[in-house]
N, C-alpha and C positions, 0 to 999 in steps of 0.2 A: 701504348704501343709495344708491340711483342718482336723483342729481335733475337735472332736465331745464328748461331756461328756457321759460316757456310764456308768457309776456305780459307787456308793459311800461304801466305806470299814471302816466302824463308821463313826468320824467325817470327814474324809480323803476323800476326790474325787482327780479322779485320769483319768489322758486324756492320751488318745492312739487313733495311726492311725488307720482305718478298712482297711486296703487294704489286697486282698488278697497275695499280696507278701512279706507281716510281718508276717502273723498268718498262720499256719499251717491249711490248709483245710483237715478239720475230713471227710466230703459228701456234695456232690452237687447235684441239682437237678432242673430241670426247675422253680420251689416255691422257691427257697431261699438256702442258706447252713449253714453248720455249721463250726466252725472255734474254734482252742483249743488257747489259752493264756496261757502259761507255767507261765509266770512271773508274774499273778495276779491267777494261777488255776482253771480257767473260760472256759467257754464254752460259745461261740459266737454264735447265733442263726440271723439269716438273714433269715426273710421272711416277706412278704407281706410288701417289702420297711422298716422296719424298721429293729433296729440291739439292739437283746435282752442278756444282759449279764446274766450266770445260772452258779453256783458251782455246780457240778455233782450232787449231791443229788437233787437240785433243778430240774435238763433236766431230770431225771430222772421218776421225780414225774410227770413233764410234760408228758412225756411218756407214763407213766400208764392211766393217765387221760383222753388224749385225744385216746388210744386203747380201752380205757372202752365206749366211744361215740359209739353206735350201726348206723351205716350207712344205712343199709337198711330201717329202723324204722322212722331215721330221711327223708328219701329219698321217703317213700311211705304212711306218715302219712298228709293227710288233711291238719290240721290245721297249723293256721301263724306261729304258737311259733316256731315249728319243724322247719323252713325257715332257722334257726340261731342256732349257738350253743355257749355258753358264758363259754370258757375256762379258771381258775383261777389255782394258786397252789400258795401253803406258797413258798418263797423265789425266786417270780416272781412276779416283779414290773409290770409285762405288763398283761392286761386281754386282750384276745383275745376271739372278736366276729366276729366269722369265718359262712358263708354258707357255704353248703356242700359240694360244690367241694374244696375249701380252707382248710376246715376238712382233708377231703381226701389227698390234696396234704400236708401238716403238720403233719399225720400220716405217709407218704412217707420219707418225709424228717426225721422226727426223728427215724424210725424204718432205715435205712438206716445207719444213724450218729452211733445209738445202735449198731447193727452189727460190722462196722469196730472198733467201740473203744475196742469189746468184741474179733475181731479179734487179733487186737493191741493188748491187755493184754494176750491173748494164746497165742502170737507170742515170746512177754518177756518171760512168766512162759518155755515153750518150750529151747529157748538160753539159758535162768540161770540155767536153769536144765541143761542142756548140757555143760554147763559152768564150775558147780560144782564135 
């Protein structure tokens, strides 16, 4: 078994398998998936070969950030800069500097993940309501 350091909790680091038949796959997609971690609250981000650990607030942020990347602008402007887009957010170790199709497909992937989680949680509030 091949284990991998994925994220430090303060002083604590803390090692876990990535296989997808430990962690619950949240969406997949030909770019990468996303994967939930119960036992550390984490959300697993797999793409472009690498594997990015995020507490919701953090995928989230990510989220927003890379929807606010205008595609077309970046897709039909001249110059070099536009070529690349240098994705950052507080409580993401990883900066990602993504071309535009990679944009494109990590907008996929995370608006995807969003959906089912927001499925996910309609689907509890709906049972516990019917519950009570």
């Amino acid at each position: 078994m091949q284990y991998q350091q994925i994220s430090s909790l303060g002083s604590h680091l803390f090692y876990m398998m990535h296989t997808a038949a430990q962690l619950p796959e949240i969406y997949t997609s030909e770019a990468g998936a996303v994967y939930q971690c119960d036992r550390h609250n984490r959300l697993m981000l797999s793409f472009a070969g690498e594997l990015t650990v995020l507490k919701l607030d953090a995928f989230l942020r990510l989220k927003r950030t890379v929807d606010k990347i205008d595609l077309d602008a970046m897709a039909s402007s001249p110059e070099r800069s536009s070529d690349f887009s240098i994705i950052t957010v507080c409580g993401c170790d990883r900066c990602f500097v993504l071309p535009l199709t990679e944009v494109y497909a990590l907008k996929e992937l995370l608006s995807g993940a969003k959906f089912v989680l927001e499925l996910n949680s309609m689907l509890h509030e709906c049972l516990n309501a019917s519950l009570v």
